[in-house]
N, C-alpha and C positions, 0 to 999 in steps of 0.2 A: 734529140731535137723534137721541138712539138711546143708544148706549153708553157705560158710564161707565168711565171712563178711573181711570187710580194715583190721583190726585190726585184727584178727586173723590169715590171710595171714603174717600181716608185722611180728607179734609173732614168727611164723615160720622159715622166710626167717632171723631173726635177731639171731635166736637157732642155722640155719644153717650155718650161716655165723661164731657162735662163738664153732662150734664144728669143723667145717674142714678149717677154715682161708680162708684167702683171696684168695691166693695162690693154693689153690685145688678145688676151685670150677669152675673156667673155665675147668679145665681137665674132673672133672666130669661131665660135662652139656656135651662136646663135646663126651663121653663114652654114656653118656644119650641118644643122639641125634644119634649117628648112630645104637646103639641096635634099637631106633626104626624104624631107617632106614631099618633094616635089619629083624626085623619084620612086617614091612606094605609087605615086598618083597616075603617074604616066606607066610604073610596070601593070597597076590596074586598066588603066584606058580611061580611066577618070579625067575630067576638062578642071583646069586648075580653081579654085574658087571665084577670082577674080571676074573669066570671061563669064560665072554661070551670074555675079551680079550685074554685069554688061547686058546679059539677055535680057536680063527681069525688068530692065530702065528701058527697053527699047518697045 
């Protein structure tokens, strides 16, 4: 037990690909990719980008 090997990666991504279609998995990778945008942000103590253009306007 430990590491996943070709073929248990490809098992995966071929399960994933036939439980959410085609069609929904770019949305979800782009939902994937900014949560963890938005967690690397907050484990820094860094203010999300948004509220630092909220300040600049005020």
């Amino acid at each position: 037990m430990g590491r996943l090997g070709t073929t248990e990666i490809l098992i995966i991504l071929a399960v994933v690909l036939l439980l959410f279609g085609g069609k929904k998995i770019p949305e979800l990778m782009k939902g994937l990719g900014s949560g963890l945008k938005e967690f690397k942000n907050a484990a820094k103590g860094d203010e999300p980008a948004d509220s630092k253009k909220d300040e600049t306007k005020e």
